[in-house]
PyMOL Python script that loads the backbone (N, CA, C, O; Angstrom):
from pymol import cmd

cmd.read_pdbstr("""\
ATOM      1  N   UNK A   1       0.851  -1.159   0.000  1.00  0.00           N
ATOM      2  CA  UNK A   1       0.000   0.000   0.000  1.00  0.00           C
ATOM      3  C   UNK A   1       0.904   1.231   0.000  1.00  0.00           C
ATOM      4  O   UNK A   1       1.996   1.371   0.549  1.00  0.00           O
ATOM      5  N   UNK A   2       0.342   1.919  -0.592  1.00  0.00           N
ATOM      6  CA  UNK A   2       1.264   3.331  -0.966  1.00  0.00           C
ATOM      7  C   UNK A   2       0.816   4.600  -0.030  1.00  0.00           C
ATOM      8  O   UNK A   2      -0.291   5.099  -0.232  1.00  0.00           O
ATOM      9  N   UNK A   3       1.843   5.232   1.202  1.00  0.00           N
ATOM     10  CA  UNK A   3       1.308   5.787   1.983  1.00  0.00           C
ATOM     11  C   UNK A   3       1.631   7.284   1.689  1.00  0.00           C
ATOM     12  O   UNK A   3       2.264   7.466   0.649  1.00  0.00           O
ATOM     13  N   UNK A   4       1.345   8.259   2.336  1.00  0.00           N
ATOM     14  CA  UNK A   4       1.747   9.748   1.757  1.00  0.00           C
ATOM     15  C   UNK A   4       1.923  10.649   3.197  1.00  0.00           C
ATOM     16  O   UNK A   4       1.085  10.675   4.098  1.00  0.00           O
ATOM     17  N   UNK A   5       3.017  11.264   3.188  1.00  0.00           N
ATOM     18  CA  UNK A   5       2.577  12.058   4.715  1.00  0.00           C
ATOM     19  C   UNK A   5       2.552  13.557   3.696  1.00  0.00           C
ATOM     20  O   UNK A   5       3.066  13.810   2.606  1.00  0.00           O
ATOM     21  N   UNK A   6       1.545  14.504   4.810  1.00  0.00           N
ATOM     22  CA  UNK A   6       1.467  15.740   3.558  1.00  0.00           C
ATOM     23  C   UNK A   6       1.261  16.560   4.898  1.00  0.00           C
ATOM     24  O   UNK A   6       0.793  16.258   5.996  1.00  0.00           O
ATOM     25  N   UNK A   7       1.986  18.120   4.180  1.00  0.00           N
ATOM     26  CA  UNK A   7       1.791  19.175   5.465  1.00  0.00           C
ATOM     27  C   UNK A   7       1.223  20.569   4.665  1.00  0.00           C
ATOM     28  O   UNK A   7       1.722  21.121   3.684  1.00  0.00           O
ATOM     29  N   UNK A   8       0.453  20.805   5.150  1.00  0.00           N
ATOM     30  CA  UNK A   8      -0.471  22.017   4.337  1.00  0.00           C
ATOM     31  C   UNK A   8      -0.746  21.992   2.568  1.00  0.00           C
ATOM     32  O   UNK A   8      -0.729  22.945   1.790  1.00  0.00           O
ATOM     33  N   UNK A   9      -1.006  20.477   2.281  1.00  0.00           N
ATOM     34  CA  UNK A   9      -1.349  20.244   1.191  1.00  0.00           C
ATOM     35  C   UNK A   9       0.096  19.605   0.694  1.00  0.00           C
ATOM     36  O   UNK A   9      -0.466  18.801  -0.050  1.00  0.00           O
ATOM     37  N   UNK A  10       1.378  19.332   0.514  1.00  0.00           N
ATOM     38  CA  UNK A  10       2.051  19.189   0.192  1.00  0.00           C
ATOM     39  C   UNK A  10       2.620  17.985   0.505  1.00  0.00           C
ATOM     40  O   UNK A  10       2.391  17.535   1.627  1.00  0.00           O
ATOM     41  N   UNK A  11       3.276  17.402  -0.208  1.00  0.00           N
ATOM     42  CA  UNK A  11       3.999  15.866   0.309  1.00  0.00           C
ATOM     43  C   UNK A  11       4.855  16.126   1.085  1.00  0.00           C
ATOM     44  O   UNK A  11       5.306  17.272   1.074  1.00  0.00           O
ATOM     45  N   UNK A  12       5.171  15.525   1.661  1.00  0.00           N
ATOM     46  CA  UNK A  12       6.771  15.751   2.742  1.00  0.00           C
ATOM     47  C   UNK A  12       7.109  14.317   2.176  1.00  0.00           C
ATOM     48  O   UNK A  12       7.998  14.117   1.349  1.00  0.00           O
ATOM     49  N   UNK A  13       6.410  13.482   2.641  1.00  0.00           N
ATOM     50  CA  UNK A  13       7.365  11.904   2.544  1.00  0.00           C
ATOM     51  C   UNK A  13       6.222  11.232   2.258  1.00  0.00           C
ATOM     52  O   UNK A  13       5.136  11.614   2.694  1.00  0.00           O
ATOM     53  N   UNK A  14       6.404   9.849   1.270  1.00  0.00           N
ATOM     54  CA  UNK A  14       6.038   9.039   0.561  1.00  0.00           C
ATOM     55  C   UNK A  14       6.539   7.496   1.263  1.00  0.00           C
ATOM     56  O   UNK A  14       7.503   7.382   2.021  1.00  0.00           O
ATOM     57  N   UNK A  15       5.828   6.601   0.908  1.00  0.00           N
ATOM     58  CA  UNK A  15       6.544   5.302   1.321  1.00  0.00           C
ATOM     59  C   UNK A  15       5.215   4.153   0.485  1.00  0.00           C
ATOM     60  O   UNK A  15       4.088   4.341   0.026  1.00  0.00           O
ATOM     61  N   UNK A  16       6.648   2.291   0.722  1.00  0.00           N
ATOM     62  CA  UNK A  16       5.136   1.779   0.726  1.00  0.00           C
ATOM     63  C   UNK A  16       5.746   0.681   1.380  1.00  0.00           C
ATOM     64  O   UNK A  16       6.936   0.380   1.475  1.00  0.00           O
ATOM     65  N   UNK A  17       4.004  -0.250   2.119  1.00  0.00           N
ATOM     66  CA  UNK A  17       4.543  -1.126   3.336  1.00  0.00           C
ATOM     67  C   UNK A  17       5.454  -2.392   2.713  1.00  0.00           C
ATOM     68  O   UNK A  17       5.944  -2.438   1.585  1.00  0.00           O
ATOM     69  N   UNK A  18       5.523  -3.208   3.565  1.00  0.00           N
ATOM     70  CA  UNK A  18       6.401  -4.040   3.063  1.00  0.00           C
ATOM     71  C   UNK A  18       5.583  -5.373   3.755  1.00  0.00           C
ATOM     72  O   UNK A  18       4.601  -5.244   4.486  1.00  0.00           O
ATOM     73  N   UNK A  19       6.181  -6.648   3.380  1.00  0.00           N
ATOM     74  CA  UNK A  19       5.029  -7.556   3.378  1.00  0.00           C
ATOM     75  C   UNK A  19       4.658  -7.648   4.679  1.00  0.00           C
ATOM     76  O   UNK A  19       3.639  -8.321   4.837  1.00  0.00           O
ATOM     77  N   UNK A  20       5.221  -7.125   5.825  1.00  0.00           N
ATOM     78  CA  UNK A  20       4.235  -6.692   6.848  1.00  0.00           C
ATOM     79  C   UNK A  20       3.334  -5.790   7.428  1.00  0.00           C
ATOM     80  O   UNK A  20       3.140  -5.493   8.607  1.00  0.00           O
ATOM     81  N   UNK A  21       2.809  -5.403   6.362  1.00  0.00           N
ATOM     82  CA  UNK A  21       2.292  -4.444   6.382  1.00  0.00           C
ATOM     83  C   UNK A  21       2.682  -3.007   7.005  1.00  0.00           C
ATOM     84  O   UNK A  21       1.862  -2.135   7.292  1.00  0.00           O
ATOM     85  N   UNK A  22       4.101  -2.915   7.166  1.00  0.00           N
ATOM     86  CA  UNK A  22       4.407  -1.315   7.574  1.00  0.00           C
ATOM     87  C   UNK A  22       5.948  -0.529   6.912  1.00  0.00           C
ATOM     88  O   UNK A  22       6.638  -0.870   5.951  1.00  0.00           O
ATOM     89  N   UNK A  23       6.031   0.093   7.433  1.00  0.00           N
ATOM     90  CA  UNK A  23       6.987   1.124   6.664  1.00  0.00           C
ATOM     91  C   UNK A  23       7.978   1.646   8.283  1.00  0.00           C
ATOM     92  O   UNK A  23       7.838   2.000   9.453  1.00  0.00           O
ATOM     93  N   UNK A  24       8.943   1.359   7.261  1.00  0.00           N
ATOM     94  CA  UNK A  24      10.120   1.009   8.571  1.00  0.00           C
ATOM     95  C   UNK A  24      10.339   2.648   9.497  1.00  0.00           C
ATOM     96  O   UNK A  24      10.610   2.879  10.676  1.00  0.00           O
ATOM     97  N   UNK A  25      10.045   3.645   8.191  1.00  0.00           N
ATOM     98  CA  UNK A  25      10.136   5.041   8.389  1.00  0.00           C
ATOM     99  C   UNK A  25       9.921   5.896   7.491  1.00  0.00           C
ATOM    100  O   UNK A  25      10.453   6.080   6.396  1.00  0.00           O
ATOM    101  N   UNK A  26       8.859   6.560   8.188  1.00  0.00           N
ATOM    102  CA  UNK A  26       8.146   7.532   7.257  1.00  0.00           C
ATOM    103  C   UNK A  26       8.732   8.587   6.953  1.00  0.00           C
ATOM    104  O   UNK A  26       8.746   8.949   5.777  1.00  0.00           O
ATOM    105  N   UNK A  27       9.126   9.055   7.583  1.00  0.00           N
ATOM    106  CA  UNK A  27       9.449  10.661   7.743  1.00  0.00           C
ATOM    107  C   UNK A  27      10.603  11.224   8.911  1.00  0.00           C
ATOM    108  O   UNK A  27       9.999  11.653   9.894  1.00  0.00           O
ATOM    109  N   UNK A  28      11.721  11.305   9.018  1.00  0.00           N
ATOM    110  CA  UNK A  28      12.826  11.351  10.400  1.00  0.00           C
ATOM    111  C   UNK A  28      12.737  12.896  10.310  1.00  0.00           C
ATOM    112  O   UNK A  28      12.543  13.626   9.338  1.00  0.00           O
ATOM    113  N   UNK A  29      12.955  13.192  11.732  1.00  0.00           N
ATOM    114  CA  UNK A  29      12.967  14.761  12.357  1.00  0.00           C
ATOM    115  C   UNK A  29      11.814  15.437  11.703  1.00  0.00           C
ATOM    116  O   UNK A  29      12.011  16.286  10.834  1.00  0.00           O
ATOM    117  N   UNK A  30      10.806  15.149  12.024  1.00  0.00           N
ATOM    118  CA  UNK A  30       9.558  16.112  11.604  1.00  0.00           C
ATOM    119  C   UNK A  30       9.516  17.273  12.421  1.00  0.00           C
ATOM    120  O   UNK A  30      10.146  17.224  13.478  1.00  0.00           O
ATOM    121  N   UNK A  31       9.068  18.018  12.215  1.00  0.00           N
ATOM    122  CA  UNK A  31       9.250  19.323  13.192  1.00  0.00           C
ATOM    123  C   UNK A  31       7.608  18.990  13.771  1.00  0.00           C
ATOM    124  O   UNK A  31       6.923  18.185  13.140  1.00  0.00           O
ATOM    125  N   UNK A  32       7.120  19.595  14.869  1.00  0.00           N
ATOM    126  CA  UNK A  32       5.788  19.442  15.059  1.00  0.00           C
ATOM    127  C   UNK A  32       4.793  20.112  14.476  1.00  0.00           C
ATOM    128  O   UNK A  32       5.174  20.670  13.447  1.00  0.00           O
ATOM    129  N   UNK A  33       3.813  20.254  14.697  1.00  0.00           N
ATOM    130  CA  UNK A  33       2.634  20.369  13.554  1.00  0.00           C
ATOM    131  C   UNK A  33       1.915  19.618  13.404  1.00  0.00           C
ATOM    132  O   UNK A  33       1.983  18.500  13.915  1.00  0.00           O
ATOM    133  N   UNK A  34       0.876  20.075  12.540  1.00  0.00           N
ATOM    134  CA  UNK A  34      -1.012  18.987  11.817  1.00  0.00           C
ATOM    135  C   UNK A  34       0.145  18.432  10.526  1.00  0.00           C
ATOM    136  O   UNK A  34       1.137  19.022  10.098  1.00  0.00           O
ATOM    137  N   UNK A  35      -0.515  16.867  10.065  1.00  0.00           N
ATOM    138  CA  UNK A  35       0.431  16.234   9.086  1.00  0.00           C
ATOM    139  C   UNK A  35      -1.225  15.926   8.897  1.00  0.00           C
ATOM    140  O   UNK A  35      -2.123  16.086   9.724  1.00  0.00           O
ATOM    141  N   UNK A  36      -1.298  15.433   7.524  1.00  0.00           N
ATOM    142  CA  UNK A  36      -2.314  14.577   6.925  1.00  0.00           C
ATOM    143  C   UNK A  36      -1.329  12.708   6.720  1.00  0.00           C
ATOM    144  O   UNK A  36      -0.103  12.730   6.603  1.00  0.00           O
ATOM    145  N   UNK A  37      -1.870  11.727   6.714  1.00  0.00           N
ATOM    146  CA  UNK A  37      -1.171  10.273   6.264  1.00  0.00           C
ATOM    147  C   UNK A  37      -2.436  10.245   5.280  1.00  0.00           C
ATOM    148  O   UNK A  37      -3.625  10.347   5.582  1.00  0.00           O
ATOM    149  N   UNK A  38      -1.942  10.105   4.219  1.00  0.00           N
ATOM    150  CA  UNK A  38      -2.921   9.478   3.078  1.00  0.00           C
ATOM    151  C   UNK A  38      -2.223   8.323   2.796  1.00  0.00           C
ATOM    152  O   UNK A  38      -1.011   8.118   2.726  1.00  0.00           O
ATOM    153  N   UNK A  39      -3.220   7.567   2.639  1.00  0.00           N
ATOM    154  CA  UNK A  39      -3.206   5.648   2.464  1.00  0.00           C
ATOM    155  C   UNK A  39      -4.058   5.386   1.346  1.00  0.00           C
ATOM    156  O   UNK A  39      -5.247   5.705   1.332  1.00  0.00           O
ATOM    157  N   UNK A  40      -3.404   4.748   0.313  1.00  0.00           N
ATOM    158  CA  UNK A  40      -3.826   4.433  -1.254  1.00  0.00           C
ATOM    159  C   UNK A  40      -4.464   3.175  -1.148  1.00  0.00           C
ATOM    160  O   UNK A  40      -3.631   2.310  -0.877  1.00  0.00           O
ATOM    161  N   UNK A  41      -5.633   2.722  -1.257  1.00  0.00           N
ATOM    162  CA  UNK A  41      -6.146   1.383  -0.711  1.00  0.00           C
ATOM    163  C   UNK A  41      -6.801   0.875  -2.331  1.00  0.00           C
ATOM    164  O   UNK A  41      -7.406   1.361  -3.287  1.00  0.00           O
ATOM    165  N   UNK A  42      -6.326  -0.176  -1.962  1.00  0.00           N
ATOM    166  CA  UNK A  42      -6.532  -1.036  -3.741  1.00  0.00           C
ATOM    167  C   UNK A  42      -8.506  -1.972  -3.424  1.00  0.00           C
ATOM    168  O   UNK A  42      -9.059  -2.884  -4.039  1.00  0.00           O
ATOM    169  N   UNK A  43      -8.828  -1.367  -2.550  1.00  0.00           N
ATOM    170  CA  UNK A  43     -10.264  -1.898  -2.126  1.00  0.00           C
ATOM    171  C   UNK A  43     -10.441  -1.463  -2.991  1.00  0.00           C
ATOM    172  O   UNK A  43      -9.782  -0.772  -3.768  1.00  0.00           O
ATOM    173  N   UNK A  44     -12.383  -2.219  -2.918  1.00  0.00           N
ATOM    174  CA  UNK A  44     -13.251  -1.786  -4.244  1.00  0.00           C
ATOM    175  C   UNK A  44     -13.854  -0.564  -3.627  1.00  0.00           C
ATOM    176  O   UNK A  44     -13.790   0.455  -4.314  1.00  0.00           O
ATOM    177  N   UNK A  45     -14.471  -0.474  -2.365  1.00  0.00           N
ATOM    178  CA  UNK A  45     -15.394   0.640  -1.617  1.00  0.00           C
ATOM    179  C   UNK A  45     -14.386   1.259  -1.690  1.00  0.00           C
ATOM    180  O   UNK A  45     -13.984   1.659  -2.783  1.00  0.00           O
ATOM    181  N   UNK A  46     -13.638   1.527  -0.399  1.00  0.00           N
ATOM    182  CA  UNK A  46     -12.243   2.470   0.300  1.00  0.00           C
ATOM    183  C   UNK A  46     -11.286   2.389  -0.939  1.00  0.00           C
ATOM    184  O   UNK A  46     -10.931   1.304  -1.401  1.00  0.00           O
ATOM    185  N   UNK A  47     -10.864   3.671  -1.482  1.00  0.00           N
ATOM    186  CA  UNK A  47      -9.706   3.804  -2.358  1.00  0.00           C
ATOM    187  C   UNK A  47      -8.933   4.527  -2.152  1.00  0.00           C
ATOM    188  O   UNK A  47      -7.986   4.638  -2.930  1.00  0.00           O
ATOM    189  N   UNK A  48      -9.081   5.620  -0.557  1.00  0.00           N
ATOM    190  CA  UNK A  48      -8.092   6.416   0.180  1.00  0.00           C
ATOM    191  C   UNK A  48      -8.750   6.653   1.381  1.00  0.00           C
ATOM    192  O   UNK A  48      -9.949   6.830   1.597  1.00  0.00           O
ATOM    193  N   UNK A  49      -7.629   6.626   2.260  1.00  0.00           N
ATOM    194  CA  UNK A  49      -8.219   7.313   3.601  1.00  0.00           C
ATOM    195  C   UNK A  49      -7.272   8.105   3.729  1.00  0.00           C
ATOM    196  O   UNK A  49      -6.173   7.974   3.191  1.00  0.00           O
ATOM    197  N   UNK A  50      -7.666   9.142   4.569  1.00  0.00           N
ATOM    198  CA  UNK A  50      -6.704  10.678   4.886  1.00  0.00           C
ATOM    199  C   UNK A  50      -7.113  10.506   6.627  1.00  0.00           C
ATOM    200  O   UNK A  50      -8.226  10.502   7.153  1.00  0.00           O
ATOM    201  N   UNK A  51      -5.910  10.389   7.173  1.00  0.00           N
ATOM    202  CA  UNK A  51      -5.957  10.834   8.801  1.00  0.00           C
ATOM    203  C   UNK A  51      -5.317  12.375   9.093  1.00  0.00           C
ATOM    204  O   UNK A  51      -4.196  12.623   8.649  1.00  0.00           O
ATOM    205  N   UNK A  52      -5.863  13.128   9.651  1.00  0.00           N
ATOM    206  CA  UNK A  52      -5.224  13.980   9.785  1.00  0.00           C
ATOM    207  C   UNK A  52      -4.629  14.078  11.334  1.00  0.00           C
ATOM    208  O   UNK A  52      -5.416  13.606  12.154  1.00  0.00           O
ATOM    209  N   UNK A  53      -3.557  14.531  11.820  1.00  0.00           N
ATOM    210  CA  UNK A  53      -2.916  13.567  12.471  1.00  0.00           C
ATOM    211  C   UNK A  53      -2.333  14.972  13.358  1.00  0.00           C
ATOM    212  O   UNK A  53      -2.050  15.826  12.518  1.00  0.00           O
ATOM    213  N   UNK A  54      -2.107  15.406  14.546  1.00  0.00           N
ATOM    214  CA  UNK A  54      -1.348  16.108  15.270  1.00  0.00           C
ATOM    215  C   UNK A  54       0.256  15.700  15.562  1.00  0.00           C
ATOM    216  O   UNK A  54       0.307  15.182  16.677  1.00  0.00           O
ATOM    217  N   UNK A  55       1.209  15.742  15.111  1.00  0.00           N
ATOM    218  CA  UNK A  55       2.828  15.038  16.261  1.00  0.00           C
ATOM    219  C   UNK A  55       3.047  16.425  16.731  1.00  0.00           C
ATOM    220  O   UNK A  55       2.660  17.561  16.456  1.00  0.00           O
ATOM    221  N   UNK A  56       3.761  15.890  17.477  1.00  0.00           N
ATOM    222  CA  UNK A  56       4.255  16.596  18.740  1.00  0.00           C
ATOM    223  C   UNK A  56       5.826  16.547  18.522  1.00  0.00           C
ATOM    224  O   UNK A  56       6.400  16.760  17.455  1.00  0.00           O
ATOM    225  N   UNK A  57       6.570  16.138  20.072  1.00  0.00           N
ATOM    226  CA  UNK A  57       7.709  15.922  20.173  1.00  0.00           C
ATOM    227  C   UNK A  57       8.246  14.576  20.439  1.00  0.00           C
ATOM    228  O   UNK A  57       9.384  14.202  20.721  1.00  0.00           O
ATOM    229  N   UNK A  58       7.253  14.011  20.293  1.00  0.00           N
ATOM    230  CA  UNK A  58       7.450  12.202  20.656  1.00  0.00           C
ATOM    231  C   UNK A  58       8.586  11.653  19.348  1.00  0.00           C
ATOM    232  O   UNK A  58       8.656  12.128  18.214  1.00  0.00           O
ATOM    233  N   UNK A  59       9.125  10.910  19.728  1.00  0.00           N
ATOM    234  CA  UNK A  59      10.063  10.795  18.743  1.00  0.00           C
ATOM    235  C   UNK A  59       9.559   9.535  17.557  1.00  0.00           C
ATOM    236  O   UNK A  59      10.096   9.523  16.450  1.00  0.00           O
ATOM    237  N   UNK A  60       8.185   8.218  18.029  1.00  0.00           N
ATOM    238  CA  UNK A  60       7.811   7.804  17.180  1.00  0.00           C
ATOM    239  C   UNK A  60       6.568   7.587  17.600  1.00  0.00           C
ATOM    240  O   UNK A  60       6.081   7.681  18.727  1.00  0.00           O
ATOM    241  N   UNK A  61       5.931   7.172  16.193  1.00  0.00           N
ATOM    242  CA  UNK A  61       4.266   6.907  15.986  1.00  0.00           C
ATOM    243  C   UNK A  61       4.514   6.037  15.058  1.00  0.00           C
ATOM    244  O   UNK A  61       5.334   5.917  14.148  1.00  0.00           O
ATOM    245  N   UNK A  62       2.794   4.892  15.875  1.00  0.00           N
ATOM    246  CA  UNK A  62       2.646   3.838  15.229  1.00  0.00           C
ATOM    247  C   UNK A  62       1.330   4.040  14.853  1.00  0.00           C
ATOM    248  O   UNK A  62       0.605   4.118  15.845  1.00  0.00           O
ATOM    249  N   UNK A  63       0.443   4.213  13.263  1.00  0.00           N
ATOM    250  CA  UNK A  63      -0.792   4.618  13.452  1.00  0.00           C
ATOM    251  C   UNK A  63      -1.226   3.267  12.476  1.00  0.00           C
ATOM    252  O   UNK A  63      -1.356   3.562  11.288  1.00  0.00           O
ATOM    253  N   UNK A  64      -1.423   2.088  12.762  1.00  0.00           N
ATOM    254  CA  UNK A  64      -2.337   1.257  12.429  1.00  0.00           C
ATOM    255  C   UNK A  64      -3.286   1.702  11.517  1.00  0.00           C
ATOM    256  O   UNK A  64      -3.833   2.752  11.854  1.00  0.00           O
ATOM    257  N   UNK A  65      -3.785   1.030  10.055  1.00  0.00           N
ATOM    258  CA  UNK A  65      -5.012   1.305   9.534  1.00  0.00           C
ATOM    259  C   UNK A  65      -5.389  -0.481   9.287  1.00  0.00           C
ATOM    260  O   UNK A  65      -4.705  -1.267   8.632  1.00  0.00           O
ATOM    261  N   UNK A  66      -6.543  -0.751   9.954  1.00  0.00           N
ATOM    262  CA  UNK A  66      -7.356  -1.557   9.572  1.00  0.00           C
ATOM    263  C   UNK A  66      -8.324  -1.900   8.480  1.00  0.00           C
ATOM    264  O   UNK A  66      -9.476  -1.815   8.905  1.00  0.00           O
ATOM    265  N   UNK A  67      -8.246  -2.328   6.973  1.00  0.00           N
ATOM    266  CA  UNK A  67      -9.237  -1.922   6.436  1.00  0.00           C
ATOM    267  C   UNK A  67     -10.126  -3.533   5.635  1.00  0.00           C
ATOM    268  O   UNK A  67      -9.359  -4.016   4.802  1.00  0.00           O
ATOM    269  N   UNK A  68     -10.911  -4.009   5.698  1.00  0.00           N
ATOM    270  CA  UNK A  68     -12.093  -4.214   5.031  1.00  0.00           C
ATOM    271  C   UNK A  68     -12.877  -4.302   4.243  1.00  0.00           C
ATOM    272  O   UNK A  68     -13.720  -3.496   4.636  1.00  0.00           O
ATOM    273  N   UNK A  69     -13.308  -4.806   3.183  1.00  0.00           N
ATOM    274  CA  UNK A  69     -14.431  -4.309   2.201  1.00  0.00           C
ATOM    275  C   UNK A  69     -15.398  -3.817   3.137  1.00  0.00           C
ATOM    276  O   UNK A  69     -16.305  -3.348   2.449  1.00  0.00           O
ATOM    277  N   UNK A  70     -15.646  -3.696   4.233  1.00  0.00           N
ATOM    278  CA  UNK A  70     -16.690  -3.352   5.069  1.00  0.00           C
ATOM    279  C   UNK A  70     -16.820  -2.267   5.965  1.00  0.00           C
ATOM    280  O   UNK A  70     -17.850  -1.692   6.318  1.00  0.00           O
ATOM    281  N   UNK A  71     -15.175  -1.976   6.420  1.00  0.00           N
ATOM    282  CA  UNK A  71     -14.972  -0.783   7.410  1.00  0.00           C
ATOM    283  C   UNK A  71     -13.534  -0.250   7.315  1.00  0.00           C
ATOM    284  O   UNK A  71     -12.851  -0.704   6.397  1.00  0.00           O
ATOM    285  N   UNK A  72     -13.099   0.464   7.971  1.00  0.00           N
ATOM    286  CA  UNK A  72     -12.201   0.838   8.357  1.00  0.00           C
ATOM    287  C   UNK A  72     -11.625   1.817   9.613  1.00  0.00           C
ATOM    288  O   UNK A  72     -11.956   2.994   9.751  1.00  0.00           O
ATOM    289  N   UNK A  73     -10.742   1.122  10.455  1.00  0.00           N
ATOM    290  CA  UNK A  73     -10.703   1.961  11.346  1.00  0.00           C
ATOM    291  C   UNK A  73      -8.731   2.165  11.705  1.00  0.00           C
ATOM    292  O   UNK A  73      -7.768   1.682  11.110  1.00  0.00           O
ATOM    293  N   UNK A  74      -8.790   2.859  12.618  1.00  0.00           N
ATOM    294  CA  UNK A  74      -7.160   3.537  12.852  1.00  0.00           C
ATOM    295  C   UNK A  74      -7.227   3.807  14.508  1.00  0.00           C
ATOM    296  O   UNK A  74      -8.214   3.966  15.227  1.00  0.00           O
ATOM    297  N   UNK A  75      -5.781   3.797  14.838  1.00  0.00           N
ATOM    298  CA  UNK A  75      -5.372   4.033  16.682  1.00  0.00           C
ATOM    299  C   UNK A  75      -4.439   4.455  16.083  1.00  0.00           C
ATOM    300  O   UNK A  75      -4.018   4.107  14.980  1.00  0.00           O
ATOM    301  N   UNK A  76      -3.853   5.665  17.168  1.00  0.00           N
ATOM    302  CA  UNK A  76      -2.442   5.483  17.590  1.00  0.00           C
ATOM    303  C   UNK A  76      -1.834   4.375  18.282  1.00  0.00           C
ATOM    304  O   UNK A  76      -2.428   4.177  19.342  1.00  0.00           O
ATOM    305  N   UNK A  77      -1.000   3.678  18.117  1.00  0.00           N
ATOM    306  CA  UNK A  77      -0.512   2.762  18.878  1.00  0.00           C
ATOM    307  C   UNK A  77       1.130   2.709  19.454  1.00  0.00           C
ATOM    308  O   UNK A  77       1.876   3.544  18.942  1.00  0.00           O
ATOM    309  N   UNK A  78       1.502   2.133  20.092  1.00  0.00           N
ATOM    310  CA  UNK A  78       2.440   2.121  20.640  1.00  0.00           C
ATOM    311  C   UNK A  78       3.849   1.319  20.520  1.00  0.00           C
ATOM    312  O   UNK A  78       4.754   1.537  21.325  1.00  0.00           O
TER     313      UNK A  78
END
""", "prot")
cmd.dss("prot")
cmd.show_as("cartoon", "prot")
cmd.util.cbc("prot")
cmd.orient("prot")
């Protein structure tokens, strides 16, 4: 899946998961700020989801997307 991090409309960093479903690193030294994660989903319903996302000063984030022909949902995780 092809992921996108974007900051006031703009890409910052791009990635895509790997057969475990994640991405080793999205984006290093982000400054803080609102980020959008757009997630390219090859479903038939869901064909993008956009989280829009607060970081801080934490040095990592794990944001899970669950998706479904039926639903989809997201956590921060740890």
């Amino acid at each position: 899946m092809s992921v996108s991090l974007e900051q006031d409309g703009a890409v910052v960093a791009r990635g895509v998961t790997d057969a475990d479903g994640r991405i080793a690193e999205l984006a290093a030294s982000l400054a803080p700020g609102r980020y959008r994660l757009v997630f390219e989903l090859d479903g038939r319903f869901f064909r993008r989801v956009a989280l829009d996302v607060e970081i801080g000063t934490d040095s990592k984030y794990h944001v899970p997307l669950l998706a479904t022909p039926f639903s989809v949902t997201s956590y921060r995780g740890s």
